[in-house]
Legacy VTK file of the C-alpha trace (Angstrom):
# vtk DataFile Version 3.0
C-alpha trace
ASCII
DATASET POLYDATA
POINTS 615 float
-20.656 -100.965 94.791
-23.975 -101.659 92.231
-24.234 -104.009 89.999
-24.044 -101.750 87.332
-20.944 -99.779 88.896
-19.127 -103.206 89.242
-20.689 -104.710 85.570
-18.447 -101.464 84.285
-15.916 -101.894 86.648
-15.096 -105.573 85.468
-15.149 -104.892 81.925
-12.910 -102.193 82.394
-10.074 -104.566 84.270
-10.915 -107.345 81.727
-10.367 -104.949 79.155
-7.280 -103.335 80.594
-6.038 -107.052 81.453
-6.512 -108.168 77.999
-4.246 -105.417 76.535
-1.471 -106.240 78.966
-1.412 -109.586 78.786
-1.760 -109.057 74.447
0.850 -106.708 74.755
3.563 -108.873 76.040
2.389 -112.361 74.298
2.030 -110.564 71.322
5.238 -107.943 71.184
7.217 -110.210 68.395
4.228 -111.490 66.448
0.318 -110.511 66.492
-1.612 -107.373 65.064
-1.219 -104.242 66.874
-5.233 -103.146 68.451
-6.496 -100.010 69.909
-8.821 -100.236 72.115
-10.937 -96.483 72.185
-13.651 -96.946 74.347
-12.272 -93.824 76.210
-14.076 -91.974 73.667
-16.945 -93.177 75.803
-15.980 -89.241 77.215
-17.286 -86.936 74.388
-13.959 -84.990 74.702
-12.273 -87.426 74.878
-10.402 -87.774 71.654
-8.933 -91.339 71.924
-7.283 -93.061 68.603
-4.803 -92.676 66.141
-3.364 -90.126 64.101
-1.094 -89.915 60.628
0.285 -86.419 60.035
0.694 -86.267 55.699
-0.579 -89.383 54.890
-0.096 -88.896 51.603
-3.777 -89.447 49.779
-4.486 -87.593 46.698
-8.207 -87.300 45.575
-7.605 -87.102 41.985
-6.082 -90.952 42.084
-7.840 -94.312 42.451
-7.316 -95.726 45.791
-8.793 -98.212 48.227
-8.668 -97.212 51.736
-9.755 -100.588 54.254
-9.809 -100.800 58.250
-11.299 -103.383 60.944
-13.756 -102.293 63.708
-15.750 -103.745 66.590
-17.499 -101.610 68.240
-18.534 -101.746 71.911
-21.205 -98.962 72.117
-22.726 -96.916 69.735
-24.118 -93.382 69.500
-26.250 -91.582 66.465
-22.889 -90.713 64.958
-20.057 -93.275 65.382
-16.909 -91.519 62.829
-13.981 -94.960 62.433
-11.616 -92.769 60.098
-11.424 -89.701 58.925
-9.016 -88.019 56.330
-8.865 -84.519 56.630
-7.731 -81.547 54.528
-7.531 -78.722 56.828
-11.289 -77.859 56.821
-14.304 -78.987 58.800
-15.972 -81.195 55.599
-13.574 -84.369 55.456
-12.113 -85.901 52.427
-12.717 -89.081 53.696
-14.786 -90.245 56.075
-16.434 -93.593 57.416
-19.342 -93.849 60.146
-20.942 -96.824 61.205
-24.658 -97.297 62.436
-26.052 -100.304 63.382
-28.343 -100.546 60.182
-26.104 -98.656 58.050
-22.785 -97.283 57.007
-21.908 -93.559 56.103
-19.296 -92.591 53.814
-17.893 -89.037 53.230
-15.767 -88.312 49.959
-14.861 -84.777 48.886
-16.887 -83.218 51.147
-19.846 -84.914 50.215
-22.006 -87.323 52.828
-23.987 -90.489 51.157
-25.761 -93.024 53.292
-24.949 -96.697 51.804
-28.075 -99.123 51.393
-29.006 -100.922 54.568
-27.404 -104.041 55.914
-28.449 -107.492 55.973
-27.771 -108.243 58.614
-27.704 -105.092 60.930
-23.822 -104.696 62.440
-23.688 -106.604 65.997
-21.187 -105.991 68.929
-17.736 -107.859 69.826
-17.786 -108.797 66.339
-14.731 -107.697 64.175
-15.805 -106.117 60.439
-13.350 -105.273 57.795
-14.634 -102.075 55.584
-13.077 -100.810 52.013
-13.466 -97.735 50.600
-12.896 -97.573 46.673
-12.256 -94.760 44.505
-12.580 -94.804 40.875
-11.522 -91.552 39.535
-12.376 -91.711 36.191
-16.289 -92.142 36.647
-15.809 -90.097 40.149
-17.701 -93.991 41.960
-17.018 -94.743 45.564
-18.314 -98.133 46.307
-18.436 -99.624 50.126
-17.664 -103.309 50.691
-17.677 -104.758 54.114
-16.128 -107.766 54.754
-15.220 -108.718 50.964
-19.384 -107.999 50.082
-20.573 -104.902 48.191
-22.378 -103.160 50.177
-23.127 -99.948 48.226
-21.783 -97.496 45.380
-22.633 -93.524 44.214
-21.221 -91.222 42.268
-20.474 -88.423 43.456
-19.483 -84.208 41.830
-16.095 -83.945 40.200
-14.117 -81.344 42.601
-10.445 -80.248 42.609
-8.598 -83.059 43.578
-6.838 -82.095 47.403
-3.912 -83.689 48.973
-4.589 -85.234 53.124
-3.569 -83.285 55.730
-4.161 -85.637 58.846
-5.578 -88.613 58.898
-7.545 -90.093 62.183
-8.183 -93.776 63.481
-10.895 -94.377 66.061
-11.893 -90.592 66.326
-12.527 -86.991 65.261
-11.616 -84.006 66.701
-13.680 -83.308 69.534
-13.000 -78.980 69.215
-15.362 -79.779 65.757
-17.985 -82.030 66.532
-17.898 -83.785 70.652
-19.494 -87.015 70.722
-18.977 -88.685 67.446
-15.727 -90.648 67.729
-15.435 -94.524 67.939
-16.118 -96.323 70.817
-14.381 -99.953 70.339
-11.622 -101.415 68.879
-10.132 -100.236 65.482
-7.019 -102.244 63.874
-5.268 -102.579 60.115
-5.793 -99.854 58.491
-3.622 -99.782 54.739
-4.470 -97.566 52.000
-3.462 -98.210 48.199
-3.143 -95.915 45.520
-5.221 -98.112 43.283
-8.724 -100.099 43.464
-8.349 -103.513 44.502
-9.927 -105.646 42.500
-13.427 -107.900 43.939
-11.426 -110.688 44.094
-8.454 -109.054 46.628
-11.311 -107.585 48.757
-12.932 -110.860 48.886
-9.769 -112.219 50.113
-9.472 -109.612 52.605
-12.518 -110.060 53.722
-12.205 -113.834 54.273
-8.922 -113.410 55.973
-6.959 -115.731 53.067
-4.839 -112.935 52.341
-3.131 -110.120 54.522
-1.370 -108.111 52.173
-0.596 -103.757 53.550
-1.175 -100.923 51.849
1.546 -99.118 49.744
0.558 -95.662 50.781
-0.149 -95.980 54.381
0.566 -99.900 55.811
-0.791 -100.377 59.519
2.153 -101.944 60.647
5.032 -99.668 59.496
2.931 -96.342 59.574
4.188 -93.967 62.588
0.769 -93.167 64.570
0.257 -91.010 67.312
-1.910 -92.353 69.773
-3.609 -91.106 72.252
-5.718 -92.426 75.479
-6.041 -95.425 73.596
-5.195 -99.068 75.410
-3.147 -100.966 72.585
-2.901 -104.498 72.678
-1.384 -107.190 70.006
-3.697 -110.075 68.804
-3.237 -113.051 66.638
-4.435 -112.236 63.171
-6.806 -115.336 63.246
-8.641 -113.194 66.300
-9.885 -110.640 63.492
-11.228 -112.926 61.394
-14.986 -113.447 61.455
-16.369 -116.816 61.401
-20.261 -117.970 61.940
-19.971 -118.901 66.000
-21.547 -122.816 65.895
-24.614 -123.290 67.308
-23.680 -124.569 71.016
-25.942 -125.206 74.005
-26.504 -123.574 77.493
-27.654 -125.753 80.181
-30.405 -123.278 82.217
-31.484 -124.134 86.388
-33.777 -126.716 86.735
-37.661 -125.749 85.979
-40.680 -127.188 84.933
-40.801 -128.372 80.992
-43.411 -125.348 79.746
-41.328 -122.780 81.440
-37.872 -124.415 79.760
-39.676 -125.009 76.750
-41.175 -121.170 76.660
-37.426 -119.670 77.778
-35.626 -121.620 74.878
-37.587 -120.533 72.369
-37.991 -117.110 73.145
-34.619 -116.505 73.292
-34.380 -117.998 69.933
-32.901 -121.616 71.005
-34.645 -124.480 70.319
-34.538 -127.424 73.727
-32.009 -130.025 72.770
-32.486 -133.681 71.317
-29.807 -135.573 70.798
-30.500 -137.991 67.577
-28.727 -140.948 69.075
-27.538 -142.816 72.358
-24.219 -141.348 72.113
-25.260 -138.574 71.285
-27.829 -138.300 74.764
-24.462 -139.631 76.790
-21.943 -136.952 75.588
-24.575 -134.414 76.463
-24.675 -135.454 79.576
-21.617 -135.846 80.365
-20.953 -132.571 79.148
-23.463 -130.896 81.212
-22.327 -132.919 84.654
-18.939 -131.387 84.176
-20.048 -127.630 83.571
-23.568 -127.699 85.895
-22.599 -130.573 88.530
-26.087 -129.005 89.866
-27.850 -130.443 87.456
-28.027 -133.735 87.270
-31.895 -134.074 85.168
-32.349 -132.826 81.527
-34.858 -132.198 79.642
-35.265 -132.906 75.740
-37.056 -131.399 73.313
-39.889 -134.031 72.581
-43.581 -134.199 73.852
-46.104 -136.669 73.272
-49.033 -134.276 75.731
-51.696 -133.757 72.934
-51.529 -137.407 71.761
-50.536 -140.403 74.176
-47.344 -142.274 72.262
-47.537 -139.754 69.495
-44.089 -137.664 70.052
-43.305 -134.521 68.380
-40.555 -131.507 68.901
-41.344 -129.303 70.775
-41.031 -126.189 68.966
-42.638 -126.515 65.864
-44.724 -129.603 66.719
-43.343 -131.923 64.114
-43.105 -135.931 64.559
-39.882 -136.456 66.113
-40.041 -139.976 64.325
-37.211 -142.547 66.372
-35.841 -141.538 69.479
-32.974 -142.902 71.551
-35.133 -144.519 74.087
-33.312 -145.531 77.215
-33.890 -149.589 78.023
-37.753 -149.488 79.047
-38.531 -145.792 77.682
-41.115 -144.780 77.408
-42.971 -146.245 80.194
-45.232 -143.610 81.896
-48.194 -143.474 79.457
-50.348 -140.689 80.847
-48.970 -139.458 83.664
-45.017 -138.639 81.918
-45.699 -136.946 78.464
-42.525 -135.121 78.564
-38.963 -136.183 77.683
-35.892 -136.289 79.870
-32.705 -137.455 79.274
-30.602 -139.936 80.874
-27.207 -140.898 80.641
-28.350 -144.382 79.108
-30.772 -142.469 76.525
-34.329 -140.693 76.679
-36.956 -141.190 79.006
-40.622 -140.129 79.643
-40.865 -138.066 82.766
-44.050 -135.853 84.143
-44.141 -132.320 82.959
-44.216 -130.698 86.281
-41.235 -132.177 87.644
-37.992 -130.028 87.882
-35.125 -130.407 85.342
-32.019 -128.611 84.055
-32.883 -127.016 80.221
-30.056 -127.715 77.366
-30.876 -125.222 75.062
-29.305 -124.942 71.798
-28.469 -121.758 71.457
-25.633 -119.151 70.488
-23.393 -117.763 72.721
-25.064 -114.191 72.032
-28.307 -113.398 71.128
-29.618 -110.593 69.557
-32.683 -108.704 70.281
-34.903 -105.810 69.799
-36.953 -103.409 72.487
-39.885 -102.130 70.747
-42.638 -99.808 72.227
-40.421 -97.422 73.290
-40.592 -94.560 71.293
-36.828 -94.865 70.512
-36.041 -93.415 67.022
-32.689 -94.277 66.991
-31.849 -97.949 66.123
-28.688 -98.631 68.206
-30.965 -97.737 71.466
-33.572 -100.600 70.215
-30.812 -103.283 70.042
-29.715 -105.642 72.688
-27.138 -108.354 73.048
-28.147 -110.853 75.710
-25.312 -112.432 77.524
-25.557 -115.391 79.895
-23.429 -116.544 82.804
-24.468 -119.861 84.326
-28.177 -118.680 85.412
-27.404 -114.598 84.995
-29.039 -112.745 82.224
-27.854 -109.771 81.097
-29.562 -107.529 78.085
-26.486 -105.210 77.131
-27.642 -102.238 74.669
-25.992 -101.302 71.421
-25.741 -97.287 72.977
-26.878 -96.562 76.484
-29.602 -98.738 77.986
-29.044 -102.172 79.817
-31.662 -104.720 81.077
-31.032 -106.703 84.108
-31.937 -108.277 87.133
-30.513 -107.136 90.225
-32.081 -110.184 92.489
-35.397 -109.541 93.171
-36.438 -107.454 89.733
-35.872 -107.169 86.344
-34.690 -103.295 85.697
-34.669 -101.636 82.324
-31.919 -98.062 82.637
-29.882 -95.371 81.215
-26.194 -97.156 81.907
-24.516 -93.717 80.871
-26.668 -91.599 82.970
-27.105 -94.196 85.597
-30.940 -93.108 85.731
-33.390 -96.134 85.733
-36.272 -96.479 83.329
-39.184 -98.951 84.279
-38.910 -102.127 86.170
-40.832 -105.210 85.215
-44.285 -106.230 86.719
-43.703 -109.794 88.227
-45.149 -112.666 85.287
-45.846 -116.068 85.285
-42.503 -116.500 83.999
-39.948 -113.783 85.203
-38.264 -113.144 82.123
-38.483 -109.951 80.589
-38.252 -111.682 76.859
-41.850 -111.518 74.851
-44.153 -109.209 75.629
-44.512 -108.076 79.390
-45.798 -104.688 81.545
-43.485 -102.596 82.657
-43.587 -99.719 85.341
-42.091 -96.180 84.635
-39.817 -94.190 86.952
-38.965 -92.242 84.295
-41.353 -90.564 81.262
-41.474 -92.852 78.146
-43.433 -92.366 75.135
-45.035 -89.039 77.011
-46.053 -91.446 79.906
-45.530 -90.563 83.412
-43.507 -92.031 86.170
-45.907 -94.459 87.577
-47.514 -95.864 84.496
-47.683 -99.444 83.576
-46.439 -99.668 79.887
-46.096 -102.932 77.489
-42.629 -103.184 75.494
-41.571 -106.231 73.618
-37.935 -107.663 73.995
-37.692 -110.002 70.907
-35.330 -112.124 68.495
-38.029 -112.278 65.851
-36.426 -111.186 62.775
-37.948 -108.502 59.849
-41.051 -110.382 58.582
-42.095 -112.248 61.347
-44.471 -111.381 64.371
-43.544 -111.371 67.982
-46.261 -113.312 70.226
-46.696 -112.672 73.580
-44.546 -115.357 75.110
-41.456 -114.151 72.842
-41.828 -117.121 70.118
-41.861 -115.687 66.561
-44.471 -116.375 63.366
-44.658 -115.436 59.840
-45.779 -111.649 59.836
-48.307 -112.674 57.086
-50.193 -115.093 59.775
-50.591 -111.727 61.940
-54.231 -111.057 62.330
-55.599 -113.466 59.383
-58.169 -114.834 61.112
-56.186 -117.954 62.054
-54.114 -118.924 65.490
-50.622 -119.433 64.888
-49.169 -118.824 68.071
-49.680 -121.233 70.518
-50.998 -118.496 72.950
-53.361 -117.191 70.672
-51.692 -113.390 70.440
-51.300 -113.143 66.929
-55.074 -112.616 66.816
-55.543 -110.058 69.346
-55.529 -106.117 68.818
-55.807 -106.139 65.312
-57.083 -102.804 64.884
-55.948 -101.782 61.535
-56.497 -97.903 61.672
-55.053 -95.383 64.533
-56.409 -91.949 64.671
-54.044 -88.678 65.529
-55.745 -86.792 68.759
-56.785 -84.173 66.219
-58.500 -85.832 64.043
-62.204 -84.880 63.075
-64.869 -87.526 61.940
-67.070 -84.072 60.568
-63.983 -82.865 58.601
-62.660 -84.334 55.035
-59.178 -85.656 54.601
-57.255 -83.322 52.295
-57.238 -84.411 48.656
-54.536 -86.600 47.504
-50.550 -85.167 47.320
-51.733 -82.111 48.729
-53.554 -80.773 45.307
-55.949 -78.043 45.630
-59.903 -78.393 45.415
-62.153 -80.849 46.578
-61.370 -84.707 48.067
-62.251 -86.965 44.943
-64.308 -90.111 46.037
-64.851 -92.444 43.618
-68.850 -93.715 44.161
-70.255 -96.688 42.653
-74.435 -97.405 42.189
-75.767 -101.286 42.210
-79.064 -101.483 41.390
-80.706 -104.531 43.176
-84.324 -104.128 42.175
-86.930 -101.087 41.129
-90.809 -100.765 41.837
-93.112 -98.386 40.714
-96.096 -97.138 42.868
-98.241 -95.933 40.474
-101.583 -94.725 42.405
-99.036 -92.657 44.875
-96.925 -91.904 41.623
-93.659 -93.337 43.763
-90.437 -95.248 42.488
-89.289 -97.615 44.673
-85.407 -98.295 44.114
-83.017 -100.406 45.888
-79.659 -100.659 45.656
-76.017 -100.621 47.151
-73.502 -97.405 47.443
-69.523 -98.020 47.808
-67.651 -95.112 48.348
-63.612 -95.089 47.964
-61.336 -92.032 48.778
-57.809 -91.479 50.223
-57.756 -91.247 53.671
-54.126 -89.963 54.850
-54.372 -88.685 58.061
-54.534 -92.111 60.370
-51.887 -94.574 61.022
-52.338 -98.213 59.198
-51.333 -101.230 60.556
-51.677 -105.146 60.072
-52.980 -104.640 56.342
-52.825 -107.411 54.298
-53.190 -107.919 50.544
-56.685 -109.735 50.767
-58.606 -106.968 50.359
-61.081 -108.982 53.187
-59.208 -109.423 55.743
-58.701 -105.577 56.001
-62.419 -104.706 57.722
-62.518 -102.279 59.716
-64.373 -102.225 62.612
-67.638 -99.143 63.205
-68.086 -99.762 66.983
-64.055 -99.003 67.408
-62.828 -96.548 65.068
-64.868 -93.405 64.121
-64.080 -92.494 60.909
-64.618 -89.669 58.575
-67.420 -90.926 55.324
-68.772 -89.390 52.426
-72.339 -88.624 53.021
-74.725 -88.501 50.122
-78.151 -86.776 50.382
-81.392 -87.971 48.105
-83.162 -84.181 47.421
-86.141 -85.923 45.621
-86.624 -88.589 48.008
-89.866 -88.722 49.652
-88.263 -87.357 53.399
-84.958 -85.707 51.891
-82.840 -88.860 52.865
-79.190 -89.441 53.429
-76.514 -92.208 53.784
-76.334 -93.266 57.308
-73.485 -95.542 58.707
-75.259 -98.509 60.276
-74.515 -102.175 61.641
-75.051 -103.059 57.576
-72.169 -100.685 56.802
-69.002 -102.270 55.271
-65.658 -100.657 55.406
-62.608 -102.128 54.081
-59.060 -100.859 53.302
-57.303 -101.810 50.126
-53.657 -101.677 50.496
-51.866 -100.223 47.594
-48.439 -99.246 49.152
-45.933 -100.647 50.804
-44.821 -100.768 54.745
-42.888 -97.470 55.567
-41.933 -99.074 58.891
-42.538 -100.124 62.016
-44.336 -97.139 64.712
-41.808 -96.898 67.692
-44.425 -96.548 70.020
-46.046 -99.852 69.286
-44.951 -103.094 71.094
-45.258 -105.177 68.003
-43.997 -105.323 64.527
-45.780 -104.848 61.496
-44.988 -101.835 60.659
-47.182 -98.559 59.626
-48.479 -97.690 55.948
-48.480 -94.545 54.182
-52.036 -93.506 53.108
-55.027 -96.182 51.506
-57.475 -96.514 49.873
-60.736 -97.123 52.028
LINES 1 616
615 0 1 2 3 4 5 6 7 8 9 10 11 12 13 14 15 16 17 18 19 20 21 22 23 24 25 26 27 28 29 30 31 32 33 34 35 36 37 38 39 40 41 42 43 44 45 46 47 48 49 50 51 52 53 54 55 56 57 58 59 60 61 62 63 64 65 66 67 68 69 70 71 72 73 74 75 76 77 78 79 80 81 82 83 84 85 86 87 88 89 90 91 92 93 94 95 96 97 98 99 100 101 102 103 104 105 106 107 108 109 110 111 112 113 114 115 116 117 118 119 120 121 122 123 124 125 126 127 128 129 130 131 132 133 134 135 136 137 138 139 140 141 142 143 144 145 146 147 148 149 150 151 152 153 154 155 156 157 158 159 160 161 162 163 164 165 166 167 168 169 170 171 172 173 174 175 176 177 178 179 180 181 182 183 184 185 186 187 188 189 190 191 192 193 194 195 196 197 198 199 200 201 202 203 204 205 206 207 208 209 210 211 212 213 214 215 216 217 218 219 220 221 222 223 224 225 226 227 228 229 230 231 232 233 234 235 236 237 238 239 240 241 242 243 244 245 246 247 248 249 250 251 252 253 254 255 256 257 258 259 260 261 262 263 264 265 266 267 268 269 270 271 272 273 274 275 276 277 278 279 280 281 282 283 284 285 286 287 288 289 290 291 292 293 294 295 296 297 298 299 300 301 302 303 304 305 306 307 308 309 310 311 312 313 314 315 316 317 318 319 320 321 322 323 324 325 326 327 328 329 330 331 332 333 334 335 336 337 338 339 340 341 342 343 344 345 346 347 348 349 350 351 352 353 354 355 356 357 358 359 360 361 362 363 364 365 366 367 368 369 370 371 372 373 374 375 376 377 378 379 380 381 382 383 384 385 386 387 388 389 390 391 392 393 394 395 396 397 398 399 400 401 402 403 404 405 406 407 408 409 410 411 412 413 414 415 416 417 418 419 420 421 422 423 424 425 426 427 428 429 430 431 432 433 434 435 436 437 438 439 440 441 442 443 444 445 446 447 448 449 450 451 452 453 454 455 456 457 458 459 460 461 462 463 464 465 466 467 468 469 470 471 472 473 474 475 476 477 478 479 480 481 482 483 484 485 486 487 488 489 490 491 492 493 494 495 496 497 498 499 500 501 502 503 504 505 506 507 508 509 510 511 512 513 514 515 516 517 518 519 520 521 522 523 524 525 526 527 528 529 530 531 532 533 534 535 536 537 538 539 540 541 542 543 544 545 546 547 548 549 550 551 552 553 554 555 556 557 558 559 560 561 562 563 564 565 566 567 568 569 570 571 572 573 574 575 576 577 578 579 580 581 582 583 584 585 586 587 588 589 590 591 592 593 594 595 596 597 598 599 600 601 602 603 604 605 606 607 608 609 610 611 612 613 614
């Protein structure tokens, strides 16, 4: 069996296992789950279903349900009210960056989430219905997310209502794949201070239309399962810490950080014992530890080591530290910290969540749910599990990047100083990417750096601002490399002007400006001598921007790299007919005067692209 085959094959039994086991613990007390990951089959079908649930559209109401989803597609549909036609009275889908509510057969998209939705995580979502101003509003988890008003129409009584799915005859493909639970509708709005409740878990109060536990659902090819209440409830995981195999201190150091942990220092003796005491009984391999302290750019001067800072008063073991030059990196011991040399071999405590979160950029992918990936660790096994249908993993010898629905691998990872395929690493196709063929080597970036920040190469994250500002910030040096600020289309034409601004007719305007530096007059040769200095603006919106910042001088674009199109003045009365030439004295700057429209797919970094400047 493959790794992948027996990956699925495990969750499946632990899945299966869990429901059993839920079942029978939990057939007095608990709250009844379905588990519809069987919709993982387009046809499938697999959820819950009301026959006359009794909603009215001409009524306030509030209609709330939990989700976590395992998987997600473009279209993931949790409920769905129905009156007989294909347009739904009420709808909710879920997308990692957004939800999607349908209400009287009309579709709005909510604002965005902060944060984007994450996997294994439960979410409680109300719907509100206020019929007197016709206003649906969106809360998720107790929060507002989002509110429109929609057209009056003639109020309709439910037919059906579905949990988990929609019928796969309409659309195939859509339904929920996850877990779905509690779903209660009211024939009134709850008020912000119920739903925050709700949300929070401090209250647990049914609906009086439809109640989740009393309703009479039909289920089908669903795995249902009962939970303890306190299961669904949300709370911010603590920050714990994974002990990693033992490796030198840059390359535990680099993997900590890139994976968004930062190497552990305990602040006091106690501390440094119950850490490793902790660690003996869940790695008995490891008996060394590194800390996060370095003193290796100035002898006795210690500092963290990920963001350089003094570490000010340690909890120095008896005699620590004792290796001046030659140990510039600290360890731990069970009797406090000690110095120890860089190179030796040590296990990593890493303080870090449970799951992390990241994001695969460069490869084209439009949709976001196929750019998201939760990394989950076992011991000293990595596993990047996709939002929708990739997975990254190693299967022993490789790091593999593939299709876990189709089965069909993607690119493998060229071997790197360190194999991890976090930061930014070259990967080789087996399978066309970005209109690449099998057999090319293509960058992607697999990163926790969050919107506003910049990914450098070894996977540790900066202020986007400090991208290309003529400064290092990472320690590698990456944030200043490739800053080419201007990407030309394969059809574009240096001879041929850009069309005038929001597509208006006539000619491009370009706004020219004369400085005159000095003037001489030749009077035997009756000539006139002028100099002076020509600066030429216009809208160019045919190329791609990226890495603009607001100083107008740090946006210089560079002549020997990108060929652009220029205004071209000619002097008739000049002595040879002259013109404007572009030469190493040329200048060329873009002002940026809009703002970032997001980040290219294709690109292996953020900073997203900008609609069309002013040059």
């Amino acid at each position: 069996m493959s790794w992948t085959a027996r990956y699925a094959a495990e969750m499946s039994r632990l899945i299966l296992v869990a429901g059993i086991l839920g079942f029978f613990a939990g057939a007095v007390h608990g709250v009844r789950v379905l588990n519809c990951v069987a919709n993982s089959d387009p046809m499938a079908g697999a959820g819950a279903r009301l026959v006359s649930p009794g909603m009215y559209t001409g009524t306030d109401f509030t209609a709330c349900i939990k989700f976590q989803f395992k998987r997600l597609t473009r279209t993931n549909v949790v409920m769905r009210i129905d009156s007989g036609i294909i347009r739904p009275l009420l709808q909710l889908e879920v997308r990692v960056e957004t939800l999607r509510v349908a209400f009287a057969y009309q579709f709005r998209f909510l604002p965005v989430l902060d944060p984007w939705l994450r996997p294994h995580r439960w979410y409680l979502t109300c719907i509100t219905h206020n019929n007197k101003d016709n206003l649906i509003t969106a809360y998720l988890d107790g929060k507002t997310v989002g509110e429109v008003e929609l057209t009056k129409t003639d109020p309709k009584w439910a037919s059906e209502l579905t949990v988990g799915y929609m019928d796969p005859s309409w659309y195939p493909g859509i339904s929920f794949i996850g877990n779905v639970t509690q779903f209660n509708l009211w024939n009134r709005t709850l008020t912000f201070e119920e739903l925050l409740a709700l949300g929070k878990c401090q209250e647990a109060q049914e609906g009086n239309v439809i109640a989740w536990s009393r309703a009479e659902w039909e289920v089908n090819k669903v795995i249902e399962y009962n939970v303890d209440p306190q299961y669904l409830c949300y709370r911010d995981p603590p920050l714990t810490f994974q002990v990693f195999k033992a490796m030198g201190y840059s390359e535990g150091s680099y993997l900590c950080k890139a994976i968004g942990g930062v190497l552990r220092t305990p602040p006091t003796i106690d501390e440094v014992a119950r850490t490793y005491l902790m660690t003996q009984e869940s790695r008995p391999d490891c008996p060394l530890l590194w800390a996060g302290v370095t003193d290796r750019d100035l002898e006795g001067n210690w500092t963290f080591s990920h963001n350089g800072m003094p570490a000010g008063d340690l909890p120095w073991a008896f005699d620590e530290p004792n290796g001046i030059i030659y140990e510039n990196c600290g360890g731990m011991d069970v009797d406090g910290l000690i110095d120890d040399g860089c190179t030796s071999k040590r296990c990593v405590p890493c303080n870090v969540a449970d799951e992390v979160s990241f994001t695969l950029r460069g490869s084209c992918e439009e949709f976001a749910h196929n750019t998201n990936y939760m990394m989950k660790t076992e011991k000293d096994n990595r596993v990047f599990i996709g939002y929708g249908d990739f997975l990254i993993y190693h299967n022993g010898s490789r790091w593999l990047w593939m299709n876990n629905v189709t089965n069909a691998f993607i690119a493998e990872m060229v071997p790197a100083h360190y194999d991890y395929p976090v930061g930014r690493q070259q990967w080789l196709l087996h399978y066309p990417v970005c209109g690449e063929k099998p057999g090319t080597i293509r960058t992607f970036l697999l990163t926790v750096c969050e919107d506003g920040q910049f990914t450098c190469d070894d996977g540790t994250c900066v202020a986007l601002y400090q991208r290309c500002n003529l400064q290092y910030d990472c320690q590698d040096n990456s944030d200043e490399a490739q800053c080419r600020m201007i990407r030309l289309p394969l059809d574009y034409k240096s001879t041929t002007a850009p069309r005038p601004e929001n597509g208006d007719a006539g000619p491009l305007r370009v706004k020219t400006e004369v400085t005159l530096e000095n003037i001489q007059v030749d009077t035997p040769n009756m000539v006139l001598k002028v100099g002076f200095n020509f600066s030429f603006s216009w809208m160019e919106s045919r190329v791609v921007y990226i890495n603009l910042k607001a100083d107008l001088g740090l946006n210089q674009v560079d002549s020997n790299q990108t060929v652009l199109w220029y205004p071209q003045v000619t002097f008739t009365n000049s002595v040879e007919n002259e013109i404007t030439v572009i030469d190493k004295h040329t200048r060329t700057n873009v002002l940026r005067h809009t703002r970032n429209i997001g980040s290219d797919p294709s690109l292996a970094q953020e900073g997203g692209h900008i609609s069309p400047q002013i040059i």
